[in-house]
N, C-alpha and C positions, 0 to 999 in steps of 0.2 A: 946606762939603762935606757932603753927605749921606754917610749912612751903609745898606748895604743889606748886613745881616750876620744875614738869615735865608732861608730859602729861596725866601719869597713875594717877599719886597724883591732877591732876586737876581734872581729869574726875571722881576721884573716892569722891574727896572734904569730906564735914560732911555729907554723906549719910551713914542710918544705926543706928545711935549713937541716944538712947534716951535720953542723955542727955550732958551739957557738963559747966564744971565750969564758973564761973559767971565773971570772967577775963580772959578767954578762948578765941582762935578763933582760925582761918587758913586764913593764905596768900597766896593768888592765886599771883603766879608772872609766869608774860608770857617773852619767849625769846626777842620780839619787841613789840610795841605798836599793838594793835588789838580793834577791834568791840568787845566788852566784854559784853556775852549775858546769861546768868542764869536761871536755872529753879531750881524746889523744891522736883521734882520727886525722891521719896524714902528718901526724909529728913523728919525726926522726929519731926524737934522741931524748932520753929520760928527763923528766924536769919535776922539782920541790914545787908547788904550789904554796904559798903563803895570802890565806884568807885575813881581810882588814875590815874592821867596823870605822864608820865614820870620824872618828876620830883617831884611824890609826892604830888601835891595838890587833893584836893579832888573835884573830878568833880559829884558828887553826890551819894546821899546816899536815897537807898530803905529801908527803915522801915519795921518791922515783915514781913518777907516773910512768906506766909503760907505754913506749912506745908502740904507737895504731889501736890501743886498746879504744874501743866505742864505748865501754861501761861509763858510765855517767859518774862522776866525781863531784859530790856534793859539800861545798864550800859555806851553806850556812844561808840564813837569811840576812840582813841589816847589814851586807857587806858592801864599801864601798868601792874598794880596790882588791887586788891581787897581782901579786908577784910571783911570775913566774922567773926562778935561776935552774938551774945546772942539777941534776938528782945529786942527791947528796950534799950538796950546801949547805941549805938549810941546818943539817946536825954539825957540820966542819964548822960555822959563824954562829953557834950557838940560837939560833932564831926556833923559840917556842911561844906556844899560846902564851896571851900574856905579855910578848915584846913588843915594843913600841916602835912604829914606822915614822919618818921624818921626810916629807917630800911637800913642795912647794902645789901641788896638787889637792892636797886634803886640805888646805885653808886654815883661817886663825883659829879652829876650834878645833884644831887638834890637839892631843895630850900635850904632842912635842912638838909645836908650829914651827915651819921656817919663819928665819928672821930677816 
């Protein structure tokens, strides 16, 4: 999993890349909770969005984003992170509203802290 937890690595996310391994993604992690908004502009290749409140739970999840779509993808307020994998992942690893993330990024107050 990459990691994209600065502005340049946000903004520049999976654009470009025609392809990317099939347990693959990037974690968008923001300095404080934010309005977390997404487009597809210059992405190659479909990708699951999975939206995270600060502690990790998962406040929803957009399915195949299409590739170079400009329509804006709206991810929710109070979101800290986002995972973007592979379209379709998301439903194959079972990840719906409501699951729980685990990453050294969201800190001790997460549901599920690293230890």
């Amino acid at each position: 999993m990459e990691l994209a937890d600065t502005d340049e690595t946000r903004a520049k996310g999976l654009m470009f890349r025609s392809s990317m391994p099939r347990f693959s993604g990037m974690l968008f992690v923001y300095p404080k909770p934010t309005w977390a908004r997404f487009w597809m502009k210059n992405t190659l290749i479909p990708l699951d969005m999975i939206f995270m409140d600060p502690a990790g739970i998962v406040r929803g999840v957009h399915h195949n984003a299409i590739p170079h779509d400009r329509t804006s993808i709206d991810g929710g307020r109070n979101i800290l992170s986002v995972l973007e994998i592979n379209g379709g992942m998301a439903r194959k690893l079972g990840i719906t509203e409501g699951s729980l993330a685990r990453h050294p990024a969201l800190g001790p107050e997460a549901v599920w802290p690293c230890d």
